[in-house]
ZAVOSE-682798 format. One record per atom (N, C-alpha, C, O): x, y negated, z. Coordinates in steps of 0.001 Angstrom, whole numbers, padded with zeros to 6 digits, always signed. Last residue first. Layout:
# ZAVOSE-682798
XYZ
...
***
This chain:
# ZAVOSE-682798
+032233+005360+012080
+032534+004881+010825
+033827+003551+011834
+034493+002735+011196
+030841+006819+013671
+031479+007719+012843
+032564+007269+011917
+033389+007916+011272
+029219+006571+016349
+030934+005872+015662
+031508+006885+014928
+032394+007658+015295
+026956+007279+016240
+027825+007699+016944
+029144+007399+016960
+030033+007993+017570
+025941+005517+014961
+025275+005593+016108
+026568+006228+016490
+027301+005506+017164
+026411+006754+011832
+026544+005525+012443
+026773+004633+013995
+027418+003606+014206
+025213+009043+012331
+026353+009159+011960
+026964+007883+012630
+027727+007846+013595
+022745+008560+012550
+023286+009479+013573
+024898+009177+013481
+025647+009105+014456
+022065+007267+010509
+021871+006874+010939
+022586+007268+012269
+022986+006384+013026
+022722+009378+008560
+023666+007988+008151
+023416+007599+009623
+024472+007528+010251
+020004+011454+009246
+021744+011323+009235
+023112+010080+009037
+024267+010182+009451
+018222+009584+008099
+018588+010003+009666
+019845+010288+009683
+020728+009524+010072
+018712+009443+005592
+019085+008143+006088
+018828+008489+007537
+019241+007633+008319
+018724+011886+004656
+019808+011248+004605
+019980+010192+005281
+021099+009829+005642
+015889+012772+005338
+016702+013221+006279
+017937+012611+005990
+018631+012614+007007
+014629+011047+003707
+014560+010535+004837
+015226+011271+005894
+015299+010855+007051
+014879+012184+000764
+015751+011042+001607
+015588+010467+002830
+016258+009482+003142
+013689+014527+001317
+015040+014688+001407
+016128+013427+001949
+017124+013330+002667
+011682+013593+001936
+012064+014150+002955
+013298+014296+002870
+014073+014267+003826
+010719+013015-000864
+010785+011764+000193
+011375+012751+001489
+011455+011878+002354
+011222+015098-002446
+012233+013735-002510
+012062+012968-001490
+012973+012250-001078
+008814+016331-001660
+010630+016908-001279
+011738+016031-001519
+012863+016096-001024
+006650+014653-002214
+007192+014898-001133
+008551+015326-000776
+009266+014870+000117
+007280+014902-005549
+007556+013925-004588
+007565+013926-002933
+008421+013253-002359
+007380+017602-005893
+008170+017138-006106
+008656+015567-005387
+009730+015177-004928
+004173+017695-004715
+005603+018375-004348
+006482+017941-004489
+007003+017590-003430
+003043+016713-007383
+002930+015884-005624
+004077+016513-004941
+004984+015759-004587
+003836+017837-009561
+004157+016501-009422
+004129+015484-008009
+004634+014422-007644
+002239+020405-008520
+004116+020267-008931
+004544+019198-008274
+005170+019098-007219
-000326+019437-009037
+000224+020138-007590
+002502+019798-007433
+003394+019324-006731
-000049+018700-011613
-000639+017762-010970
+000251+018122-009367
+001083+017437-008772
+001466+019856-013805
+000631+020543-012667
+000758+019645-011321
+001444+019839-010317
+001568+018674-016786
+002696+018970-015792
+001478+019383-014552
+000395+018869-014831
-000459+019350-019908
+000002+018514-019183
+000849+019170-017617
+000592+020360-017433
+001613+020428-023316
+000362+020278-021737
+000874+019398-020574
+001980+018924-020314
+002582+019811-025451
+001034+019801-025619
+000334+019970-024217
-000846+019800-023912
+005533+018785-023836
+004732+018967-024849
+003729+018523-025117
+003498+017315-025161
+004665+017531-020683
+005226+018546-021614
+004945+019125-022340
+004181+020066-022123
+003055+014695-019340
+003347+015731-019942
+004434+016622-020266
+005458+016053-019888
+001916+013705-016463
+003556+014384-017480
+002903+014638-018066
+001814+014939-017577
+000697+010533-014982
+000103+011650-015671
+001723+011969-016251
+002572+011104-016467
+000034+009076-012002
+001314+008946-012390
+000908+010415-013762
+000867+011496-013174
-002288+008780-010898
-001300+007684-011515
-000801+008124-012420
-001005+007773-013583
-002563+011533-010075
-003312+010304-010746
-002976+009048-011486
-003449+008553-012509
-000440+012218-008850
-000942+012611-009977
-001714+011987-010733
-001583+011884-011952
-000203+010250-006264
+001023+010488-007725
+000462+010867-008742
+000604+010160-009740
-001389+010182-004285
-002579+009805-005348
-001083+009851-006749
-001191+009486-007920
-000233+011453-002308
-001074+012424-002847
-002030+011741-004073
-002970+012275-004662
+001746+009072-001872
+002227+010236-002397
+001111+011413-002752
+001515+012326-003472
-000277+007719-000583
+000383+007374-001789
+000862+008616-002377
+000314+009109-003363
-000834+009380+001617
-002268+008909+000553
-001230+008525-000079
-000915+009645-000482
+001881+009370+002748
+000775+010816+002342
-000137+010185+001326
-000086+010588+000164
+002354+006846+003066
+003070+007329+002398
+002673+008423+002108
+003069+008758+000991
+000328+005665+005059
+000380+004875+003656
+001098+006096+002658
+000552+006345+001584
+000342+007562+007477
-000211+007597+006513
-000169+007023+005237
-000559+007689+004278
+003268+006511+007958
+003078+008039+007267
+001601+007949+006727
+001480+008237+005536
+002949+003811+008944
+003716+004404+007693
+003195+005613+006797
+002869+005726+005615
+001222+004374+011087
+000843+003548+009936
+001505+004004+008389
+001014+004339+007310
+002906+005351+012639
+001328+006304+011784
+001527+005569+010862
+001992+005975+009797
+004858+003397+013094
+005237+005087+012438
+004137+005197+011734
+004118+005177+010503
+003379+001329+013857
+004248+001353+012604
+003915+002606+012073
+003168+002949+011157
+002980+002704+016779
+001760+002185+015993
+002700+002142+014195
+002487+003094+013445
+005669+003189+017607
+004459+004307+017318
+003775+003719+016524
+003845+004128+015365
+006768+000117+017758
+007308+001341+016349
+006518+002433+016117
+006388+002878+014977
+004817-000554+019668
+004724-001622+017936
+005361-000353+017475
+004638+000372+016791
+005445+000794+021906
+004078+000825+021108
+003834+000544+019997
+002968+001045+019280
+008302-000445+021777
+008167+001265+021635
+007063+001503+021180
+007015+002243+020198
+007878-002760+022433
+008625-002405+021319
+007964-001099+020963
+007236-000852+020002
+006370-002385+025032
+005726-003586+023698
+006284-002792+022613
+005530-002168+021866
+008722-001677+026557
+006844-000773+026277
+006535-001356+024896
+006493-000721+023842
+012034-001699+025747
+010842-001963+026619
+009231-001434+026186
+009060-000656+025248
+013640-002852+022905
+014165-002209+023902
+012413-002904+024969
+011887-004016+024925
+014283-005271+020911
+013943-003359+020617
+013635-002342+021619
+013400-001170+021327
+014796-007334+022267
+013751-007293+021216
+013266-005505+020815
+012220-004908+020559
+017179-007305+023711
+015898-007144+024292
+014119-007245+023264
+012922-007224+023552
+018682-006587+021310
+018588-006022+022427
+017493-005748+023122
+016902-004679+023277
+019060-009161+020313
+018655-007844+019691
+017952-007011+020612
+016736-006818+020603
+019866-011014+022202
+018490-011030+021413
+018156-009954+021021
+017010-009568+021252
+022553-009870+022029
+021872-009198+023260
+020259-009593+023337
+019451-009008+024059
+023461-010525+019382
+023391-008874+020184
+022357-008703+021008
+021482-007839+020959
+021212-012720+017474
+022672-012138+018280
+022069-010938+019556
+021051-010657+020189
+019612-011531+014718
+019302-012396+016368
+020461-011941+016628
+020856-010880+016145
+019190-011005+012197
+019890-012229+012328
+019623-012634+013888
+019453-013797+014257
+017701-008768+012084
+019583-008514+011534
+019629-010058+011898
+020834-010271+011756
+015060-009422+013256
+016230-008748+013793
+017446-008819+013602
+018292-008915+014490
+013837-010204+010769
+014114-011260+011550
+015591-010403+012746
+016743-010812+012893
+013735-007515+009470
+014908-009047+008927
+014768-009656+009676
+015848-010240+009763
+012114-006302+011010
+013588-006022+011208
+014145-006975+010355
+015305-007254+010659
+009648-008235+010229
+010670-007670+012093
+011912-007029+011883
+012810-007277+012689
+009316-007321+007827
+009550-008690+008477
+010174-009168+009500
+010940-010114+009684
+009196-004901+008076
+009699-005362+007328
+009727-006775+007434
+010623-007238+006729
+006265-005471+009559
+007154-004545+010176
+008828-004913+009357
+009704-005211+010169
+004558-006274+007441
+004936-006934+008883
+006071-006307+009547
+006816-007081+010149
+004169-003957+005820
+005159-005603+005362
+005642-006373+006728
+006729-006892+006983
+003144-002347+007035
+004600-001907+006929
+004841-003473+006578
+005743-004092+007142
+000307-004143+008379
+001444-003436+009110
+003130-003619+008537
+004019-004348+008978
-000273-003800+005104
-000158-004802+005963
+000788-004460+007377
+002011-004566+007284
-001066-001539+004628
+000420-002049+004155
+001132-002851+004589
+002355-002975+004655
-003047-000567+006199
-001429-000179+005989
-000229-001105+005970
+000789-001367+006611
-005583-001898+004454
-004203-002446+006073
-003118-001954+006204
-002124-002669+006337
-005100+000418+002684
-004597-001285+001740
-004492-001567+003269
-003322-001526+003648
-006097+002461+003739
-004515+002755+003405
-004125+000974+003223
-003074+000441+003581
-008018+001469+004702
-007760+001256+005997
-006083+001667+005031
-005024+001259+005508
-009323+001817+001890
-009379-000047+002761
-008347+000435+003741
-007436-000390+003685
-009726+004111+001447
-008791+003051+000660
-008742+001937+001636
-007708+001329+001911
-011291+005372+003374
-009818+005449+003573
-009026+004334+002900
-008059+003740+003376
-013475+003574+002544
-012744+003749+004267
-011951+004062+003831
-011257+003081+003561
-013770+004958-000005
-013808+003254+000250
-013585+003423+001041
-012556+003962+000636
-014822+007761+000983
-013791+007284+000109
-013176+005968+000082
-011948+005937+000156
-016749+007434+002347
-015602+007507+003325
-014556+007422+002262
-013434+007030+002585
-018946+004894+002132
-018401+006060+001753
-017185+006178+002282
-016544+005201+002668
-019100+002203+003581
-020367+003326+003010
-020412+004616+002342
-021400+005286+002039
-017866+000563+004110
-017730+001537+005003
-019109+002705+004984
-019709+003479+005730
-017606-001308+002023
-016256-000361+002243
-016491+001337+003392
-015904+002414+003503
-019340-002934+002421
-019495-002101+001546
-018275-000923+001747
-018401+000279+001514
-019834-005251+004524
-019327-004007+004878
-019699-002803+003525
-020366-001815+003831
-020551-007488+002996
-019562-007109+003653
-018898-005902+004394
-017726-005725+004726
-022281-006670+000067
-022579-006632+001368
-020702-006391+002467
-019988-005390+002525
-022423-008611-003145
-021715-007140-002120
-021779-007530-001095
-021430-008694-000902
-024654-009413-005575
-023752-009692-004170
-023351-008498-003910
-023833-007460-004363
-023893-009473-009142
-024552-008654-008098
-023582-008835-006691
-022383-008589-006568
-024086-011556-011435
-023385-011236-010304
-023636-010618-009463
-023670-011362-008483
-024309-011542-014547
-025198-011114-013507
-023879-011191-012334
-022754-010800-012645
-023826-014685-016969
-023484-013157-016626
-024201-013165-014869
-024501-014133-014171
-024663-016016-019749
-025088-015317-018576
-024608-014415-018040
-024813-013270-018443
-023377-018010-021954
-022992-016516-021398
-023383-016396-020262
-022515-016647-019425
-024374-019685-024223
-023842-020202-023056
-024201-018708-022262
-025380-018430-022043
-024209-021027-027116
-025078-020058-026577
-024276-019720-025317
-023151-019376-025679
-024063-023693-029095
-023058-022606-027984
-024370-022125-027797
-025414-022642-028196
-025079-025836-030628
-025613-024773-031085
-024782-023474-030207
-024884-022332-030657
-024792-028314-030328
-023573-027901-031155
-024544-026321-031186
-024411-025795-032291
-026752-028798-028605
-027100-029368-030148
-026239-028520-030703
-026698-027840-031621
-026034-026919-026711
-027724-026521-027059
-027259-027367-028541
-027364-026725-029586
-024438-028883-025141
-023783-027638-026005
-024956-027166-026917
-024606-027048-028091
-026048-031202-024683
-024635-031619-025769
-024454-029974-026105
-024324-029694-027297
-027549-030130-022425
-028087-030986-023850
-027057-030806-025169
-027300-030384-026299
-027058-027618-020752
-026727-028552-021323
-026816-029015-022677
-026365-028538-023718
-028901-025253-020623
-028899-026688-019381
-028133-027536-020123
-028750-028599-020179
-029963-024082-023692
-029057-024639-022828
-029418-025134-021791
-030539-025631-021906
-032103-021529-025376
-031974-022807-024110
-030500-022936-023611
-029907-021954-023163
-030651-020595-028166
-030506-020058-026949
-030999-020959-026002
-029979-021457-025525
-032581-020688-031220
-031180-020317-030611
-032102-020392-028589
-033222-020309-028085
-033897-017987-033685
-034123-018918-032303
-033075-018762-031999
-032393-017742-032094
-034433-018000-037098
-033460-017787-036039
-033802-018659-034852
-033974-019873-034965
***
């Protein structure tokens, strides 16, 4: 039996055999070598954005009125919520079109129609995003 060269004297006596593993470098721009890897990378900034964004409106619920005010209101604002918006919708299409994947039904012995399972989630997300326009309208208009 041959054992293993150590670099270290003390493990080589106890007789360890000391685990080589390969590290193959990655080139900093590996992401942009398939457009598959591009989209993932630019959905993972996404998120970045929506968290930021989610950050801005809690800082918001705590500025008095007329802070408010001038915080939502002018070019800057209006460019930051366009820019948001895409941002959003795309995160929420590529999420919502990778459901099937994730997310596997069955029934029974077969499996649920991948197509179904994306549907189903789009019509939930529209449904609730026309409720919370409406609350929102509702609200706005002194409903309450």
């Amino acid at each position: 039996m041959s054992q293993v060269q150590s670099h270290d004297s003390e493990s080589s006596a106890r007789g360890d055999h000391a685990a080589r593993l390969y590290h193959q470098p990655w080139p900093s721009d590996w992401w942009l070598r398939r457009a598959s890897f591009t989209l993932f990378m630019i959905r993972e900034i996404t998120a970045v954005f929506v968290g930021g964004y989610a950050i801005f409106l809690l800082v918001l619920l705590f500025l008095p009125a007329g802070a408010f005010q001038a915080a939502v209101q002018g070019p800057v604002s209006a460019f930051m919520h366009v820019i948001v918006l895409v941002m959003a919708l795309y995160h929420t299409v590529t999420w919502l079109n990778l459901t099937p994947k994730v997310l596997v039904v069955w029934r029974g012995e077969e499996r649920v129609n991948p197509i179904l399972l994306t549907a189903a989630h789009y019509v939930g997300w529209i449904v609730l995003s026309l409720v919370i326009v409406g609350l929102v309208v509702f609200l706005a208009g002194g409903g309450a």
